[in-house]
Structure formats: C-alpha cells, structure tokens
One Martini backbone bead per residue (centre of mass of N, CA, C, O) as a GRO file, in nm:
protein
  198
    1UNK     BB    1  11.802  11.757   6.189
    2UNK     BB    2  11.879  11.574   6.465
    3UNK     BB    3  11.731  11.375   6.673
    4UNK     BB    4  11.660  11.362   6.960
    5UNK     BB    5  11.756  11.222   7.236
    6UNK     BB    6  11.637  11.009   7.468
    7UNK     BB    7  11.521  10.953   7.735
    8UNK     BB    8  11.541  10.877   7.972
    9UNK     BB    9  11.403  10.642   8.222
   10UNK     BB   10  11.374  10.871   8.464
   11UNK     BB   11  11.188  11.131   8.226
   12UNK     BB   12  10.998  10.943   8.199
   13UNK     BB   13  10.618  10.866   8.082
   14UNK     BB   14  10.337  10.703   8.119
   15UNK     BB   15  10.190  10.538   7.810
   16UNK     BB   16   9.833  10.584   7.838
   17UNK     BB   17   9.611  10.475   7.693
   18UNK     BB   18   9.416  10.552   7.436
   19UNK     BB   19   9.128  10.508   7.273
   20UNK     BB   20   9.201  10.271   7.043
   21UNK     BB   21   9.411  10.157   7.285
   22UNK     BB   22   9.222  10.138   7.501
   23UNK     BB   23   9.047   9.894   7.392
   24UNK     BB   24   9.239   9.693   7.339
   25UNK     BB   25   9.314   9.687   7.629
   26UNK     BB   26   9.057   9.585   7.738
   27UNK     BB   27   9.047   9.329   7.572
   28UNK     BB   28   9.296   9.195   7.650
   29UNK     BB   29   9.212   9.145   7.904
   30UNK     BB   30   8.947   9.004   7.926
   31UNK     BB   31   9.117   8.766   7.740
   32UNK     BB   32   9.299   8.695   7.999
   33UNK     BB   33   9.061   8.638   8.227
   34UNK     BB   34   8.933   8.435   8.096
   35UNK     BB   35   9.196   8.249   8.105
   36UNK     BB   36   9.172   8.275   8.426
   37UNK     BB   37   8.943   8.090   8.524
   38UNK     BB   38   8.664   8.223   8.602
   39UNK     BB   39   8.390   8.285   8.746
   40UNK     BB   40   8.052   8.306   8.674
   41UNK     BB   41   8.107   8.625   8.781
   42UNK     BB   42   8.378   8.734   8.638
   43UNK     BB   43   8.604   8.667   8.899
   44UNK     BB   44   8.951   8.776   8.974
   45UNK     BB   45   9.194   8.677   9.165
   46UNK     BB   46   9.436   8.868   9.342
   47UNK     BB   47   9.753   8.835   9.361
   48UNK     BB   48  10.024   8.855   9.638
   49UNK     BB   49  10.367   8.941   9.582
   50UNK     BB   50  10.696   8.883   9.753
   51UNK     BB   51  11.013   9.011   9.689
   52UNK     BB   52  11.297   8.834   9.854
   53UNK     BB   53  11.556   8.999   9.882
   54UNK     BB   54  11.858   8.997  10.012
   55UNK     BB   55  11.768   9.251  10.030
   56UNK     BB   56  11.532   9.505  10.193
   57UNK     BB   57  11.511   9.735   9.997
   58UNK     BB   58  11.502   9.513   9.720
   59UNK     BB   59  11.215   9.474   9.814
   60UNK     BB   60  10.877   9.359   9.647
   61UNK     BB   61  10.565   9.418   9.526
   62UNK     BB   62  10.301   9.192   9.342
   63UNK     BB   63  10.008   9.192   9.090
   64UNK     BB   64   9.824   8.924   9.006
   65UNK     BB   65   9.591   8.680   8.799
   66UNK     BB   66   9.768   8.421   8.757
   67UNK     BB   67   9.798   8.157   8.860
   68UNK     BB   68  10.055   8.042   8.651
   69UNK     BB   69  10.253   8.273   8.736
   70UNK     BB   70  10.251   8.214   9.029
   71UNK     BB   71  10.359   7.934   9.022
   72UNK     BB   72  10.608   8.001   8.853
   73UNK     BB   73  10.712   8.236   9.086
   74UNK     BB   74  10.666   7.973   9.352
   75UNK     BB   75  10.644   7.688   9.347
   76UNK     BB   76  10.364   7.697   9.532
   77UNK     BB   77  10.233   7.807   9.777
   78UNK     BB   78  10.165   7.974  10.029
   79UNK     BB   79  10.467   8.136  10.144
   80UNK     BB   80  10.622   7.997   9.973
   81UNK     BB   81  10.935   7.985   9.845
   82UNK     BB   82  11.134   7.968   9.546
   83UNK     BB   83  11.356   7.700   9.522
   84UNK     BB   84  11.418   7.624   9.212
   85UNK     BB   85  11.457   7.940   9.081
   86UNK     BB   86  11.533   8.167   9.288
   87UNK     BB   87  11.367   8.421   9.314
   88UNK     BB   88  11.138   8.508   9.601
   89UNK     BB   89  10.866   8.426   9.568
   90UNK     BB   90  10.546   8.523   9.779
   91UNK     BB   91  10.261   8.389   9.832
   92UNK     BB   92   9.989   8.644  10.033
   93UNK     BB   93   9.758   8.625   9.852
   94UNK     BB   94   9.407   8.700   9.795
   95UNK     BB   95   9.276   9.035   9.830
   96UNK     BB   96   9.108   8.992   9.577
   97UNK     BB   97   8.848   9.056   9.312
   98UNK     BB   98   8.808   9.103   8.995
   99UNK     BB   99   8.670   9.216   8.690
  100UNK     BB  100   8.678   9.069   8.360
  101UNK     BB  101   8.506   9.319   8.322
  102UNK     BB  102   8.344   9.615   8.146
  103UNK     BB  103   8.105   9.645   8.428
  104UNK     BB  104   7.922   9.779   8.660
  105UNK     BB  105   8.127  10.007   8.638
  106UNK     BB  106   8.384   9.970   8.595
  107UNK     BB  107   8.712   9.977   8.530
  108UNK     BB  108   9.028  10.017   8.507
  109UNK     BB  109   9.357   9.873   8.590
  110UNK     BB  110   9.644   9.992   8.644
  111UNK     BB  111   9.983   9.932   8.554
  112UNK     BB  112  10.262  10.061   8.686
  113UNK     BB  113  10.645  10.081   8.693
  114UNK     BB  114  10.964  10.089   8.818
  115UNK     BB  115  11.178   9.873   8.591
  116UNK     BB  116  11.489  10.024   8.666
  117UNK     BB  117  11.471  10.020   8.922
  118UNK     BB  118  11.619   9.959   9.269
  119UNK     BB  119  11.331   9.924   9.360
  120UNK     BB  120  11.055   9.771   9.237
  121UNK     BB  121  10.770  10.014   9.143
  122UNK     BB  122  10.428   9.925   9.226
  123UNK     BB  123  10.118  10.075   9.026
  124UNK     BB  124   9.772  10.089   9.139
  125UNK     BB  125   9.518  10.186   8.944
  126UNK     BB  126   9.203  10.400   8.793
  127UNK     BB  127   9.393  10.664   8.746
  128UNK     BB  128   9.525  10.782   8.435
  129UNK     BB  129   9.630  11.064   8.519
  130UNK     BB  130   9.818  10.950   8.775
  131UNK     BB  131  10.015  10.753   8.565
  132UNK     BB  132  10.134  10.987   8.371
  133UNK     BB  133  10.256  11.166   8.646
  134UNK     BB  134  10.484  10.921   8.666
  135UNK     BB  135  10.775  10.953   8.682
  136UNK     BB  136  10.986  10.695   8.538
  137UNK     BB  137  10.723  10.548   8.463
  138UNK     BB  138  10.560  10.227   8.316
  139UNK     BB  139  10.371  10.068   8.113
  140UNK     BB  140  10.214   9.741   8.160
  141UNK     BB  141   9.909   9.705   8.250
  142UNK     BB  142   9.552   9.573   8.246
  143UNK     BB  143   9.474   9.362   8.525
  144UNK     BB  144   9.171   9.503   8.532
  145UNK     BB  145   8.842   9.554   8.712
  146UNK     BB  146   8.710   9.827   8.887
  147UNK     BB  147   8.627  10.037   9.172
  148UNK     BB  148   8.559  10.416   9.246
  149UNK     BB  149   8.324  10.271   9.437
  150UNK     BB  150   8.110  10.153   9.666
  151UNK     BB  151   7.973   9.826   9.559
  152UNK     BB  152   7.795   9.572   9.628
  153UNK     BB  153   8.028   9.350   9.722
  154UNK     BB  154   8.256   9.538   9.818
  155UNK     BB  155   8.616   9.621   9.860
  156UNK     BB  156   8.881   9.741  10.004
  157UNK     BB  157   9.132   9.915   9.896
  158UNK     BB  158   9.485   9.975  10.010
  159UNK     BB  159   9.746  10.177  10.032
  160UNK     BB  160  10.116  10.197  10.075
  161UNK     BB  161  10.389  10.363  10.161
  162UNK     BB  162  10.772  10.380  10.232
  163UNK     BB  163  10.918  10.556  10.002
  164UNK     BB  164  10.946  10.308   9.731
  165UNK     BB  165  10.708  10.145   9.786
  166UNK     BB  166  10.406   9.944   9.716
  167UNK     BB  167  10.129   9.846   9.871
  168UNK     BB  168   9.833   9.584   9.922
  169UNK     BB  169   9.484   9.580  10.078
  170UNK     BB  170   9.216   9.466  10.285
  171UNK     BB  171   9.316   9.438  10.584
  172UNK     BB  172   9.312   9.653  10.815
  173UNK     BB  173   9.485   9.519  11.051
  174UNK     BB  174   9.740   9.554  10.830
  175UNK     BB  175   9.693   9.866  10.793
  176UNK     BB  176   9.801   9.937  11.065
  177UNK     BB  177  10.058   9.797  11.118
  178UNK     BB  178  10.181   9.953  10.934
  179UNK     BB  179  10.155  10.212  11.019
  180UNK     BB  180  10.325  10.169  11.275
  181UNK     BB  181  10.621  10.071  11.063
  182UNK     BB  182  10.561  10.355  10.870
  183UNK     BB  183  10.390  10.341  10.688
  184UNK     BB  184  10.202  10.509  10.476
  185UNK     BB  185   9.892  10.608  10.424
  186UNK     BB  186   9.639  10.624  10.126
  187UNK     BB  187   9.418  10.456  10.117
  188UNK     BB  188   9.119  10.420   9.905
  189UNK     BB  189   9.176  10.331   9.559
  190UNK     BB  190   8.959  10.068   9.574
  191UNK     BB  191   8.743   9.837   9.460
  192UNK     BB  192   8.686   9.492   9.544
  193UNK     BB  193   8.595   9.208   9.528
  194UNK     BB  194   8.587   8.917   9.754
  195UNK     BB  195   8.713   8.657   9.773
  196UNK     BB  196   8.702   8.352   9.796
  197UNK     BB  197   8.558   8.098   9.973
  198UNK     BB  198   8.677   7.741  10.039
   0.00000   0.00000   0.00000
C-alpha cells in the first residue's frame, strides 16, 4: 500500500520534543543563550519584538533572546521601525530575562508558532502538553528557561490574546489596558527575571 499523503499543515500538531530530543534541544539552547552574552547570573533578556504589516489584522509579536537578531530585523534602537530592510518590525523593549540554563527550578520555555497562517502566532509556553494540543502550531525552539512558580526575585509574565495572535507582558498597567482594548487576558503564564535597570 502506498503511504498517505502528509497531512496539510493546519491539520498537524507541534512535535515537542522529548526523552533524549529533548535534553538535546535544552543543551542547545544553553548554548545559544551562553553566547548570547549573559550577566554574570547567566540571565539573558527577552525582547519584545512587534511587527507592523501594512494590514492591522496582519500584525504580530515575537520574543527574541538573541540582541543580534533584534538589531537585525529592527536596525535601530526600541521603537525604531527597520527602515532598511522594510521588515516593519519594532522593538518593544525587554519584558523580563530568561535563566540561560536549566537550574534552580527553572523549566524549558517552548516556542511554538502557526508559521504557515497569517497573521503568524507565536506561542511561548513552559507547558510541553499545552505546546502538542496546539493544532496547526510547529515547533520553534526552546528560547530559555522559566519558571512555573514564582521565586525570589522573579516577575510574572501574563498572556494576552486577540482571538488571532498572543502578546507577552509584564507591565500590569499594560495589561490592564489591553484588556480594556478587548484583548482576552490568559493570566500569567510563566515568570522570568526582571529586565536588568541601565
């Protein structure tokens, strides 16, 4: 018999990685967090990033780790639009700071994303069943390490979603507001450090 033909990818659920897939996926991430020039408490900040399609409807968040890509598809400073390359993404600042390693309770944080819809949603999870129910969603990557309770010296992290796409906050004051704006709120998700003060 000839094998079936693949599922479309809006009928597909993300493969979160487990046993030695994932302890691999958690080394590399490590690895990409280390050289993404953490302090010395292997914290590594998480930016907001959102991008501004010609369409409001087509407009979505991402969370980076990495400064270099941030500078990449932003060219420019927080706020600033990439005028170079006309991505349209904006840099919204650091919600919090990701554990560059899996210590001290933290947890892996998943990224799983619907990249074939537009607009693209992006979801970031500590939930490995929560990340697999997720029909039509692909796995990204683990981004870093949270935690799934709050200890000393951590903020929460709270979800939002429009009915279409997720943001990411930890600004209560901003979440109240979106909420105002109708945005639904999920409560909070995970907690991360608190950005380091300049």
């Amino acid at each position: 018999h000839p094998a079936p033909p693949p599922l479309p990818p809006e009928a597909q659920y993300p493969e979160i990685p487990a046993g030695e897939a994932l302890e691999k996926a958690k080394i590399s991430a490590a690895n990409k967090l280390r050289s993404s020039s953490p302090s010395p408490e292997g914290r590594v900040p998480l930016y907001r990033l959102l991008l501004q399609a010609e369409s409001e409807a087509d407009s979505y968040h991402l969370l980076l780790t990495s400064a270099q890509e941030v500078e990449q598809l932003t060219q420019g400073g927080p706020g600033q639009p990439n005028s170079k390359e006309r991505t349209g993404f904006v840099n919204q600042g650091i919600i919090g700071c990701v554990s560059g390693a899996e210590k001290d309770g933290s947890v892996p944080l998943y990224h799983i994303g619907s990249f074939h819809h537009r607009p693209v949603d992006n979801i970031y999870t500590i939930d490995a069943e929560q990340a697999r129910r997720q029909r039509g969603y692909s796995f990204g990557s683990i981004i870093g390490f949270a935690f799934s309770t709050q200890v000393e010296g951590t903020i929460p992290i709270y979800s939002h979603s429009n009915g279409k796409t997720h943001l990411y906050l930890s600004n209560q004051a901003e979440s109240d507001r979106l909420t105002a704006e109708g945005w639904k709120p999920e409560g909070v998700v995970f907690y991360l450090f608190p950005a380091a003060r300049p």
